[in-house]
mmCIF file of the N, C-alpha and C atoms, coordinates in Angstrom:
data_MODEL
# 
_entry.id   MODEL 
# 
loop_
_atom_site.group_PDB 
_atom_site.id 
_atom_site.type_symbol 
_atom_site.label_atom_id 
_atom_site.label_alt_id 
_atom_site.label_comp_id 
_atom_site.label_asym_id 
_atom_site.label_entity_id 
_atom_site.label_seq_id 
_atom_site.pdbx_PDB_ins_code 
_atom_site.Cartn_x 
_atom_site.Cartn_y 
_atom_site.Cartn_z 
_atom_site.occupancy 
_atom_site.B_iso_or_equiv 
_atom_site.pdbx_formal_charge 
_atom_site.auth_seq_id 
_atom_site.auth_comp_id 
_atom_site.auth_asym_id 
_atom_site.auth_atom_id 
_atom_site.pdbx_PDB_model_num 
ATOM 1   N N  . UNK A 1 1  ? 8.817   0.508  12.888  1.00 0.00 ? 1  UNK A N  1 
ATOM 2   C CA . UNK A 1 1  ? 7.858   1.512  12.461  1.00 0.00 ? 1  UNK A CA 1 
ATOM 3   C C  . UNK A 1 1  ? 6.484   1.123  12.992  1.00 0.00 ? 1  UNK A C  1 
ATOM 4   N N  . UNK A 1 2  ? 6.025   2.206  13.266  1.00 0.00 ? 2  UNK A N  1 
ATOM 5   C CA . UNK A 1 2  ? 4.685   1.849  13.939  1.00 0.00 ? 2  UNK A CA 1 
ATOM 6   C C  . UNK A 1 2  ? 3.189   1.646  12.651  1.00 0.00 ? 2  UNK A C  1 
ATOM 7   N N  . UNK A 1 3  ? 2.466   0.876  12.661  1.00 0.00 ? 3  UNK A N  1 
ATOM 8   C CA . UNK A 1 3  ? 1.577   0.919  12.513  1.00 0.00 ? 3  UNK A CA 1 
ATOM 9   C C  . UNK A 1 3  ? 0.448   1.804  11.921  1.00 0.00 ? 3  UNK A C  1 
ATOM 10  N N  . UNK A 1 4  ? 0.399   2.467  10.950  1.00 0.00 ? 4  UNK A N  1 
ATOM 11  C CA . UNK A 1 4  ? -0.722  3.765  10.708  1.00 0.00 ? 4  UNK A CA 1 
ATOM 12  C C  . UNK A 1 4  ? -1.724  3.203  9.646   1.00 0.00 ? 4  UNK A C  1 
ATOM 13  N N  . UNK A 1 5  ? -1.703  1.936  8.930   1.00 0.00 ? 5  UNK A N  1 
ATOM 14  C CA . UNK A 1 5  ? -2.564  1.549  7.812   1.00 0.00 ? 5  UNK A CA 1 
ATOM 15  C C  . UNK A 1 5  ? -3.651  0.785  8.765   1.00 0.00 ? 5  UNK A C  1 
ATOM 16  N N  . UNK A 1 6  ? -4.923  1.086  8.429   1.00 0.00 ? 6  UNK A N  1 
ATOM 17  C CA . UNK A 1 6  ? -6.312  0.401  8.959   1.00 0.00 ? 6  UNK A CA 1 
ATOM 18  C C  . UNK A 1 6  ? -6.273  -0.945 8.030   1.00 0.00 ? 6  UNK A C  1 
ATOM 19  N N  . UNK A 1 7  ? -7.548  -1.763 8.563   1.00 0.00 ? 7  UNK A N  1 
ATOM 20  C CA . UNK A 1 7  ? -7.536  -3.034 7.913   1.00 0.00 ? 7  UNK A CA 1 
ATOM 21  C C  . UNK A 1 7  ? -8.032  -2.094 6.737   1.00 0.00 ? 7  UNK A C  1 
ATOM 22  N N  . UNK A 1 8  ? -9.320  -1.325 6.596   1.00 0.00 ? 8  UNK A N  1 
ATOM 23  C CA . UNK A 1 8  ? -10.074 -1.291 5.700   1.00 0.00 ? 8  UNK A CA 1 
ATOM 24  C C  . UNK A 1 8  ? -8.844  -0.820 4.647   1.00 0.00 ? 8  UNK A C  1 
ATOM 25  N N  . UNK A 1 9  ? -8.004  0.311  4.854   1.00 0.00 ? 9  UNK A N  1 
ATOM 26  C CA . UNK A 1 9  ? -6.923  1.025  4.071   1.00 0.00 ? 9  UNK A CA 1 
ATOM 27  C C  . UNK A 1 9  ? -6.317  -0.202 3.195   1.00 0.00 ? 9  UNK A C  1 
ATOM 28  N N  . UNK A 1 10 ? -5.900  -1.208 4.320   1.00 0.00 ? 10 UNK A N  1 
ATOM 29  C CA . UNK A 1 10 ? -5.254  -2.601 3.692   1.00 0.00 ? 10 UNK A CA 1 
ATOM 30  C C  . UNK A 1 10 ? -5.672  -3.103 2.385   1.00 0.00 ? 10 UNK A C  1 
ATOM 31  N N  . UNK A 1 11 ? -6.506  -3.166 2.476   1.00 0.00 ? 11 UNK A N  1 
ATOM 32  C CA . UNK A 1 11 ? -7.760  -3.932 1.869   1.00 0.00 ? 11 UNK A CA 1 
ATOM 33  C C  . UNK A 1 11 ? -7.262  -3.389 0.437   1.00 0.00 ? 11 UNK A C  1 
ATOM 34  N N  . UNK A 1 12 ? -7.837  -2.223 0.368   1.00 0.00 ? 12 UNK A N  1 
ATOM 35  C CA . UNK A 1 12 ? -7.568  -1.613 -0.902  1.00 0.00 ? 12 UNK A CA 1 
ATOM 36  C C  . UNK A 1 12 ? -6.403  -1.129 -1.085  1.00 0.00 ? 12 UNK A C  1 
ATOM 37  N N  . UNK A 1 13 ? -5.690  -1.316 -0.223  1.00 0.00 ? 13 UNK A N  1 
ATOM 38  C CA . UNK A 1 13 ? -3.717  -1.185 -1.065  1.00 0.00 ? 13 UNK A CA 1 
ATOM 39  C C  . UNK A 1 13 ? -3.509  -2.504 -1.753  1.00 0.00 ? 13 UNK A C  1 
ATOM 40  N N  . UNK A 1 14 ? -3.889  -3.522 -0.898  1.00 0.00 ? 14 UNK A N  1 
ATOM 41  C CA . UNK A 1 14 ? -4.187  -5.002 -1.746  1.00 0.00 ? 14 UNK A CA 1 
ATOM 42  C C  . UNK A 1 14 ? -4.519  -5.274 -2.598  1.00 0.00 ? 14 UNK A C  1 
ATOM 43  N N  . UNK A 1 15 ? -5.764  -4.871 -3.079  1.00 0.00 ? 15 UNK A N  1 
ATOM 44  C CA . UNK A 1 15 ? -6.435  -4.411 -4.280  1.00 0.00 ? 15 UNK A CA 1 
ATOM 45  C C  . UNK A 1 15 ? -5.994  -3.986 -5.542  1.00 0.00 ? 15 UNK A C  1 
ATOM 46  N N  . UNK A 1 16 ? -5.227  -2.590 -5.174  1.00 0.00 ? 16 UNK A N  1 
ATOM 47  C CA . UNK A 1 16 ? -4.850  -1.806 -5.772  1.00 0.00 ? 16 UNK A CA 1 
ATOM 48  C C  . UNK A 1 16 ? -2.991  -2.412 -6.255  1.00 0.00 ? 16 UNK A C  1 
ATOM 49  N N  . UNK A 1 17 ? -2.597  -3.042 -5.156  1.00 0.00 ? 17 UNK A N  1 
ATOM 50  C CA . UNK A 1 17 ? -1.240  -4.350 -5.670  1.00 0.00 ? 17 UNK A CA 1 
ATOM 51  C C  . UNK A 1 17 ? -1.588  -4.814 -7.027  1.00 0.00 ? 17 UNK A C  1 
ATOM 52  N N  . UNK A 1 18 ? -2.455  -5.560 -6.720  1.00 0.00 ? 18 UNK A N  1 
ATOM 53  C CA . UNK A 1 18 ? -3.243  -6.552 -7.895  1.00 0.00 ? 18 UNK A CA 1 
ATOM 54  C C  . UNK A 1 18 ? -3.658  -6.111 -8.744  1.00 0.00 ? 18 UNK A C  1 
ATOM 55  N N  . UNK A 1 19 ? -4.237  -5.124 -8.905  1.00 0.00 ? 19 UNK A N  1 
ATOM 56  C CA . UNK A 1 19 ? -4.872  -4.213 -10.302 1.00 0.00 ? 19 UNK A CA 1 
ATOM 57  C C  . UNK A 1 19 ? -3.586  -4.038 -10.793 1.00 0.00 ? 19 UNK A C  1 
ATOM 58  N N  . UNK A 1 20 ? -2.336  -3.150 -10.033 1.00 0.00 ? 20 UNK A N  1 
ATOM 59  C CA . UNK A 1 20 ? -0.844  -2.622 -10.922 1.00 0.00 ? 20 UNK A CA 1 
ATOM 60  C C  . UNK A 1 20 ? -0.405  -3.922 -11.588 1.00 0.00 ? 20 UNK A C  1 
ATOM 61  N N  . UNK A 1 21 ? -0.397  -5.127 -10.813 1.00 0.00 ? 21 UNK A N  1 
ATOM 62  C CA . UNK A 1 21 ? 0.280   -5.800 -11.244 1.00 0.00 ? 21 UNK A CA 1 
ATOM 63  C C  . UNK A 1 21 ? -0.600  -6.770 -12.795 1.00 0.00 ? 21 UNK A C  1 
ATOM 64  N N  . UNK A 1 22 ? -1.940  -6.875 -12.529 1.00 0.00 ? 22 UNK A N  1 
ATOM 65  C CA . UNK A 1 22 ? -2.684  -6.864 -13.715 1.00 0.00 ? 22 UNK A CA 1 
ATOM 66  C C  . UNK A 1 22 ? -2.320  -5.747 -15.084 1.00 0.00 ? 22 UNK A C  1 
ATOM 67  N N  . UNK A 1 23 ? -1.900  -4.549 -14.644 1.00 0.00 ? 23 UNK A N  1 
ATOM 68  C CA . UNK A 1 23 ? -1.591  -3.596 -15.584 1.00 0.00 ? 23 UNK A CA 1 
ATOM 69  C C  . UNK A 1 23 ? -0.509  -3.619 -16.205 1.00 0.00 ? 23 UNK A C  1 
ATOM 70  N N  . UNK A 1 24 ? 0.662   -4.410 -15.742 1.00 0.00 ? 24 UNK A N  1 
ATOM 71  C CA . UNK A 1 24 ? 1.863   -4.712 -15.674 1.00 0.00 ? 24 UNK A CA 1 
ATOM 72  C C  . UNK A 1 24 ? 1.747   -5.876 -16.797 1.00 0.00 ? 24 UNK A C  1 
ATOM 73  N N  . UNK A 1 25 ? 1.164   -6.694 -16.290 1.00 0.00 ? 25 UNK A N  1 
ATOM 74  C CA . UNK A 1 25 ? 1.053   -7.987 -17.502 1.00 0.00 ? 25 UNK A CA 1 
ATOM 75  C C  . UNK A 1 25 ? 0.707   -7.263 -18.769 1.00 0.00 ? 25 UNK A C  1 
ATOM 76  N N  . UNK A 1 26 ? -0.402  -6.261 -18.476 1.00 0.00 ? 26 UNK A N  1 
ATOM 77  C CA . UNK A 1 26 ? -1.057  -5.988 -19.833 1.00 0.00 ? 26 UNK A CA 1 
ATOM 78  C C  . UNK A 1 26 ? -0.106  -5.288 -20.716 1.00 0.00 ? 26 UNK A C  1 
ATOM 79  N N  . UNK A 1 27 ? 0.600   -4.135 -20.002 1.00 0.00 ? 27 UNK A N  1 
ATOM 80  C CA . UNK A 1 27 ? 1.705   -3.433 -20.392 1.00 0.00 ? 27 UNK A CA 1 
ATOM 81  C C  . UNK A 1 27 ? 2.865   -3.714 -20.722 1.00 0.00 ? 27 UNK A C  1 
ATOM 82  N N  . UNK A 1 28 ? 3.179   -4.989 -20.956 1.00 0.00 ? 28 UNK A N  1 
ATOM 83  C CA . UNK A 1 28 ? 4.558   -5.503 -20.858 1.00 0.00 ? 28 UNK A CA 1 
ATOM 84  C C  . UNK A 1 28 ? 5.081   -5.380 -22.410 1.00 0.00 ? 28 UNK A C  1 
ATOM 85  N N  . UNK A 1 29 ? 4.594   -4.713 -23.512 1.00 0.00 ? 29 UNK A N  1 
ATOM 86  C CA . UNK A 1 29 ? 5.169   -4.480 -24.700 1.00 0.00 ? 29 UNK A CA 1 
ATOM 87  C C  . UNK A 1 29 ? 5.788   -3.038 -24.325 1.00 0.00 ? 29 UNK A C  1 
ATOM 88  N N  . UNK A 1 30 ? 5.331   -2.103 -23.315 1.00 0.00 ? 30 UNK A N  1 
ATOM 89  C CA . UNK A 1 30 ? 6.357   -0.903 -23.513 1.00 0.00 ? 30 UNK A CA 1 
ATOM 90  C C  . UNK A 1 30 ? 7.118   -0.672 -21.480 1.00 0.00 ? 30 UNK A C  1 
ATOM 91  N N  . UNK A 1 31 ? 8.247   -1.706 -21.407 1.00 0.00 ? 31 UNK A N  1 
ATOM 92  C CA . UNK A 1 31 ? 9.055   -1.643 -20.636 1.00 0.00 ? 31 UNK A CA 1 
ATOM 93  C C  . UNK A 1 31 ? 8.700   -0.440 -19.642 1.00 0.00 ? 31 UNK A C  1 
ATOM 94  N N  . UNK A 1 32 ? 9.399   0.818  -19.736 1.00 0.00 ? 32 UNK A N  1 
ATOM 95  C CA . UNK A 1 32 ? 8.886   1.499  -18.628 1.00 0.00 ? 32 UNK A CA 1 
ATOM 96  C C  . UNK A 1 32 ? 7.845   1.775  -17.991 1.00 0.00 ? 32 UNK A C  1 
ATOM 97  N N  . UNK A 1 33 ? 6.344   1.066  -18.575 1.00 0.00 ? 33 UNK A N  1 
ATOM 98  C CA . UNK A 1 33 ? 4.846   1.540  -17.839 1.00 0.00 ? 33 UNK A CA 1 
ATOM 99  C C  . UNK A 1 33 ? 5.027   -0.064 -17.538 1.00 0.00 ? 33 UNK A C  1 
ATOM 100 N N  . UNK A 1 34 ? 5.050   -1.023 -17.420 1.00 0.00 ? 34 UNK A N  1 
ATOM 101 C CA . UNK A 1 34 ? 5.489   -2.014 -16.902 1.00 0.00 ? 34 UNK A CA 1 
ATOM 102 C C  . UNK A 1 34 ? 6.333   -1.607 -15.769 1.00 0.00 ? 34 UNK A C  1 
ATOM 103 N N  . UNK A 1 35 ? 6.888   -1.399 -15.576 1.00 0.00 ? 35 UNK A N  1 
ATOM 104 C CA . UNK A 1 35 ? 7.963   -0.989 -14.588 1.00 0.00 ? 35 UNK A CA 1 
ATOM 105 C C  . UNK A 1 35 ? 7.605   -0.149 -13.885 1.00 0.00 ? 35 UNK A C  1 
ATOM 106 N N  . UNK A 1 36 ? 6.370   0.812  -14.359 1.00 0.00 ? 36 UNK A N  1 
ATOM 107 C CA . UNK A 1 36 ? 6.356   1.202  -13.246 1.00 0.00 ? 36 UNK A CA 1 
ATOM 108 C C  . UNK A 1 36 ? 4.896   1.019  -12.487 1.00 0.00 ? 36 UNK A C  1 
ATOM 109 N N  . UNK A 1 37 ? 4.666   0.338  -13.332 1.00 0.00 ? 37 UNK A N  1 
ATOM 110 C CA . UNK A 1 37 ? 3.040   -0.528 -12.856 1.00 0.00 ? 37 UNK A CA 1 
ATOM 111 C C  . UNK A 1 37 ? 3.708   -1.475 -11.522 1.00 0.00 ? 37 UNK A C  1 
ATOM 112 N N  . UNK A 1 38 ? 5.105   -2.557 -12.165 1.00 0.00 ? 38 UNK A N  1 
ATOM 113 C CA . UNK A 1 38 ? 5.431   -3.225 -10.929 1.00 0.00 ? 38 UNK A CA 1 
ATOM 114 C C  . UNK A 1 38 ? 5.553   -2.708 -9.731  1.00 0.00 ? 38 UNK A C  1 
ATOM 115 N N  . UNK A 1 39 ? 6.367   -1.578 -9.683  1.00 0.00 ? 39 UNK A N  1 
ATOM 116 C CA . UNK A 1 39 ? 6.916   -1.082 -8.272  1.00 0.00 ? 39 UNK A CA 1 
ATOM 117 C C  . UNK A 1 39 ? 5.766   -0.244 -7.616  1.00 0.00 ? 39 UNK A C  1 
ATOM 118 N N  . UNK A 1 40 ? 4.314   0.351  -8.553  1.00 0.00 ? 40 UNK A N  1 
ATOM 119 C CA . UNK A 1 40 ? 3.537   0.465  -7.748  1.00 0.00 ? 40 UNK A CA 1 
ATOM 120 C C  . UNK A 1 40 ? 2.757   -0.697 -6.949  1.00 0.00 ? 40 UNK A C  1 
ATOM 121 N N  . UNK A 1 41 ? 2.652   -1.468 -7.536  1.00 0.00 ? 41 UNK A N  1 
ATOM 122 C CA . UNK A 1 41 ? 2.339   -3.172 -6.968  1.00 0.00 ? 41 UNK A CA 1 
ATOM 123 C C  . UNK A 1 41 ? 3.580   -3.588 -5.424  1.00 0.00 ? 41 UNK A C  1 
ATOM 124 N N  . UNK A 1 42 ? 4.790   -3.075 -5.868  1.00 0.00 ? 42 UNK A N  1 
ATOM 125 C CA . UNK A 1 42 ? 5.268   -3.604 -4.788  1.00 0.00 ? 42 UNK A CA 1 
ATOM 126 C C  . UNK A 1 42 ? 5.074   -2.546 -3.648  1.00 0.00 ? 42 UNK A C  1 
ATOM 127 N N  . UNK A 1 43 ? 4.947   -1.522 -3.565  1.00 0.00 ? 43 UNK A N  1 
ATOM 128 C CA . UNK A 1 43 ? 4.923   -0.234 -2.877  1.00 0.00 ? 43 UNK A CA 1 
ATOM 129 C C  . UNK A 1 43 ? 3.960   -0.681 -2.178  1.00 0.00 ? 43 UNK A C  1 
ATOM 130 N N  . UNK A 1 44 ? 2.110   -0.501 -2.978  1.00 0.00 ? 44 UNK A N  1 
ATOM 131 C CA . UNK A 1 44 ? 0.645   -0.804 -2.165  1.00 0.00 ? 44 UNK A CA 1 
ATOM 132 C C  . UNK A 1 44 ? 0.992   -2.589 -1.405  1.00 0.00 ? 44 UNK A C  1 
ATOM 133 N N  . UNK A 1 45 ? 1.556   -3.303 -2.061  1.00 0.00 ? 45 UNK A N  1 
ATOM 134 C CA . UNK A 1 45 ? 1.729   -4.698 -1.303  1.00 0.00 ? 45 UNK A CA 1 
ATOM 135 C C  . UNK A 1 45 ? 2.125   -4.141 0.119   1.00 0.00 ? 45 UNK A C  1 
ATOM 136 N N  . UNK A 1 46 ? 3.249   -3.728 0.166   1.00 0.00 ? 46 UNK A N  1 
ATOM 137 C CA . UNK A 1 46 ? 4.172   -4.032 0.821   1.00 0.00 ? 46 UNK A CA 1 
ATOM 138 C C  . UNK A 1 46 ? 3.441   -2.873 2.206   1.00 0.00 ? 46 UNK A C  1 
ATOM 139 N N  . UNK A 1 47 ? 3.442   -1.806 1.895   1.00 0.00 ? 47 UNK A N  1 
ATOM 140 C CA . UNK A 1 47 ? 2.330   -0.966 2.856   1.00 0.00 ? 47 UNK A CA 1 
ATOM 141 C C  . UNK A 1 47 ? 1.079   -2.117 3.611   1.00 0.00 ? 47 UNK A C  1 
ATOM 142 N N  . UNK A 1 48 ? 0.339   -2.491 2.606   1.00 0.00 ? 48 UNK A N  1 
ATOM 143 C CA . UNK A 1 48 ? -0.760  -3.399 2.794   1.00 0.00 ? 48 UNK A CA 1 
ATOM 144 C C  . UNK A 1 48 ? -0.408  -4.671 3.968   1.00 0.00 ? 48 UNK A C  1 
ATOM 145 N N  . UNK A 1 49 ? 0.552   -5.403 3.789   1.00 0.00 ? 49 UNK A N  1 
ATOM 146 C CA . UNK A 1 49 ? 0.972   -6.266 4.472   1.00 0.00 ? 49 UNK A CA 1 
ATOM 147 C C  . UNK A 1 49 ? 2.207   -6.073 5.621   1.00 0.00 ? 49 UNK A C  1 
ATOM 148 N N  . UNK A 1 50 ? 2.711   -4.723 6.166   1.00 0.00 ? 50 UNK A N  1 
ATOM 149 C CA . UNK A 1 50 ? 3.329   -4.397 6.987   1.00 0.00 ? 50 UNK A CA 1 
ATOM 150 C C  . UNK A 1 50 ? 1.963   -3.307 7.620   1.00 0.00 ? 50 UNK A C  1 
ATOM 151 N N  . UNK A 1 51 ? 1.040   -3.179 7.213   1.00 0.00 ? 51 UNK A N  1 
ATOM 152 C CA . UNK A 1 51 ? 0.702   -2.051 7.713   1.00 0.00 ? 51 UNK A CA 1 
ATOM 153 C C  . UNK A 1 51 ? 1.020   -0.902 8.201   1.00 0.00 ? 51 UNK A C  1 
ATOM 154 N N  . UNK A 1 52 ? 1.994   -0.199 7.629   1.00 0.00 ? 52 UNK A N  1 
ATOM 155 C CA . UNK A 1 52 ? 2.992   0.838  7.756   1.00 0.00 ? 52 UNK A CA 1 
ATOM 156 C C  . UNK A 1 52 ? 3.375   1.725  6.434   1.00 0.00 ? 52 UNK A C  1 
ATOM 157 N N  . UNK A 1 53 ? 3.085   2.818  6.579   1.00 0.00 ? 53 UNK A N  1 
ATOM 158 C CA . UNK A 1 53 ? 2.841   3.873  5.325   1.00 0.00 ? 53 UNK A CA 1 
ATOM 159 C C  . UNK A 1 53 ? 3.947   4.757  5.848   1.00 0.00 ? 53 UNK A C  1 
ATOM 160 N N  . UNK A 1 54 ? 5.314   4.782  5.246   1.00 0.00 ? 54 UNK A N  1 
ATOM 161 C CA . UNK A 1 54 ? 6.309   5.799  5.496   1.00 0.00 ? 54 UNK A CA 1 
ATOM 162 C C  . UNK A 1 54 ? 5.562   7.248  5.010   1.00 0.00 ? 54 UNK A C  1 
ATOM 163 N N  . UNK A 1 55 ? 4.808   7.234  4.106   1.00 0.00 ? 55 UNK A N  1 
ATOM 164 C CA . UNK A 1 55 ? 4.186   8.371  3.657   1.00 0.00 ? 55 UNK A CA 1 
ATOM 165 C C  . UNK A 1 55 ? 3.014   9.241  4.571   1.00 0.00 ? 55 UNK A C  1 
ATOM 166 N N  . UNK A 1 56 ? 1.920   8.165  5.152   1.00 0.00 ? 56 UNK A N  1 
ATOM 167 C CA . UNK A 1 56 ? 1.222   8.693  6.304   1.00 0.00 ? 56 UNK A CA 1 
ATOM 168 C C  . UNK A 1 56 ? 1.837   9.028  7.449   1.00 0.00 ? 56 UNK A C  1 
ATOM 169 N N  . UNK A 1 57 ? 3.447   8.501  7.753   1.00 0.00 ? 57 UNK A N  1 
ATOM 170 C CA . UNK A 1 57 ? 4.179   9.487  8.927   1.00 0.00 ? 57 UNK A CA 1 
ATOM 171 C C  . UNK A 1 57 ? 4.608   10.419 8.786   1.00 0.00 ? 57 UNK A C  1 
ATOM 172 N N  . UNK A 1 58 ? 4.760   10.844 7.749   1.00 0.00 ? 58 UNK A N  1 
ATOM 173 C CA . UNK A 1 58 ? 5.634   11.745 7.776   1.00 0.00 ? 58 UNK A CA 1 
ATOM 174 C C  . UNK A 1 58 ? 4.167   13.289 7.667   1.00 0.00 ? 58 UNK A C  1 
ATOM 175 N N  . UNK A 1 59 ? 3.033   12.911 6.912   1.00 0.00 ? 59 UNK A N  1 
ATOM 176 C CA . UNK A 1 59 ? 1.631   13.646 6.722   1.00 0.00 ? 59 UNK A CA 1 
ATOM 177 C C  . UNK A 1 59 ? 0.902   13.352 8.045   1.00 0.00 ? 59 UNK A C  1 
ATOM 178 N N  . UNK A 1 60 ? 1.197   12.556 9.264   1.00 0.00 ? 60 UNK A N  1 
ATOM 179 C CA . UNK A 1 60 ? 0.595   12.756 10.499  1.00 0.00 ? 60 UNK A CA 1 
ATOM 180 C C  . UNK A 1 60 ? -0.687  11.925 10.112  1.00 0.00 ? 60 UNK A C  1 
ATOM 181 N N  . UNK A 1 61 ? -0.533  11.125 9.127   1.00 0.00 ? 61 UNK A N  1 
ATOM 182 C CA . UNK A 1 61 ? -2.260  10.490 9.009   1.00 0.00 ? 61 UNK A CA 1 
ATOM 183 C C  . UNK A 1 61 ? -2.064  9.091  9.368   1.00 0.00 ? 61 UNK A C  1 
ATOM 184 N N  . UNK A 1 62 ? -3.111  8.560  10.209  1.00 0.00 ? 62 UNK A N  1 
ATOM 185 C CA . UNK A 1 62 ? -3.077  7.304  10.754  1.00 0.00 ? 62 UNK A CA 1 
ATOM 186 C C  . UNK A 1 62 ? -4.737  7.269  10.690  1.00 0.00 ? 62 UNK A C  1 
ATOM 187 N N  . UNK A 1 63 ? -4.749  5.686  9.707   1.00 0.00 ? 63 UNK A N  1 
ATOM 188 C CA . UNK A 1 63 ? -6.482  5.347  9.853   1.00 0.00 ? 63 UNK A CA 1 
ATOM 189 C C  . UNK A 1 63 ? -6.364  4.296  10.085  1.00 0.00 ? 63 UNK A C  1 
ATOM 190 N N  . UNK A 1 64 ? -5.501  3.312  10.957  1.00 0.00 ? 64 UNK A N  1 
ATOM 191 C CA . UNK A 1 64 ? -5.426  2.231  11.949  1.00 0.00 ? 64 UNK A CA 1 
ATOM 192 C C  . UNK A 1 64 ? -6.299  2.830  13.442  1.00 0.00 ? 64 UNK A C  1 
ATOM 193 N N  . UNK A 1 65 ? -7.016  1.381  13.844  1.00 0.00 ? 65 UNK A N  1 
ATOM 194 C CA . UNK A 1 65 ? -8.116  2.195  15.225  1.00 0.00 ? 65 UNK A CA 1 
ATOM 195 C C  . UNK A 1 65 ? -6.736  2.940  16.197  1.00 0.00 ? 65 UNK A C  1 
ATOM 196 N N  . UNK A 1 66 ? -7.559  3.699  17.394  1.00 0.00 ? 66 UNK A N  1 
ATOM 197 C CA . UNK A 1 66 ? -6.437  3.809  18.359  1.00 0.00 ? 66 UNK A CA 1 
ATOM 198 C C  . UNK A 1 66 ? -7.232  2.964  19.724  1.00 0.00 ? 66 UNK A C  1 
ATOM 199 N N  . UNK A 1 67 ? -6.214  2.484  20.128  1.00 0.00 ? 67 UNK A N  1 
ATOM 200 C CA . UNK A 1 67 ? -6.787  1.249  21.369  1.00 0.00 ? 67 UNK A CA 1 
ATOM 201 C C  . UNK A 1 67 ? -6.197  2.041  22.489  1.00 0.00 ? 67 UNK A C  1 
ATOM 202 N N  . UNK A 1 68 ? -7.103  3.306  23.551  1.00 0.00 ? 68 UNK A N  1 
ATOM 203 C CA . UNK A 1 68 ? -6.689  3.599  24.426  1.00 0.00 ? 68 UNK A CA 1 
ATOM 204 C C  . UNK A 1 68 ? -6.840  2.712  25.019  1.00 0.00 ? 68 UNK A C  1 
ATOM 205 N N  . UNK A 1 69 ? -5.599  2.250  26.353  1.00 0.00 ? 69 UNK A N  1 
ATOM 206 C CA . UNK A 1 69 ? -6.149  1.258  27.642  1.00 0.00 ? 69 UNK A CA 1 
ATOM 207 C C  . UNK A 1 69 ? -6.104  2.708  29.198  1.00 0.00 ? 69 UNK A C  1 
ATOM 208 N N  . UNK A 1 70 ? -7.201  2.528  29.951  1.00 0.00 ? 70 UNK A N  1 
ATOM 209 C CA . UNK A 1 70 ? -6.748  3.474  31.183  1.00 0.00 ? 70 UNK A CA 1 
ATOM 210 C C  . UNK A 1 70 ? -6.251  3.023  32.138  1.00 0.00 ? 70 UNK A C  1 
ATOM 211 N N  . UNK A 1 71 ? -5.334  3.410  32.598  1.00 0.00 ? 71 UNK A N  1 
ATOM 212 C CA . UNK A 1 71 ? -4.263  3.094  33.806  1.00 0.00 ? 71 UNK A CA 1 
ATOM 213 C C  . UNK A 1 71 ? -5.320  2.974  35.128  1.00 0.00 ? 71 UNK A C  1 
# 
């Protein structure tokens, strides 16, 4: 898969990992908002550190630079 997450995008999917998973700790007396605090944590991680958004391909959005080279 190619590439469509920018650093800056990164940044705050990273962010936003860490906040779910902060929410997750906090939430852990009612099981399903826990649960689903985790898998948003693993979702923004995992985007964040592949730099690859199955969701921005399929919406045509890419805010990674584009590096033309000319022949």
């Amino acid at each position: 898969m190619q590439t469509n997450v920018g650093r800056v995008d990164a940044w705050i999917r990273g962010g936003l990992a860490i906040a779910f998973l902060v929410i997750a700790v906090l939430l852990n007396d009612d099981l399903v908002l826990s649960l689903a605090a985790v898998l948003g944590a693993i979702v923004f991680g995992g985007t964040a550190l592949t730099h690859a958004c199955p969701l921005y391909t399929i919406l045509g959005i890419r805010t990674s630079a584009h590096h033309h080279r000319s022949a």
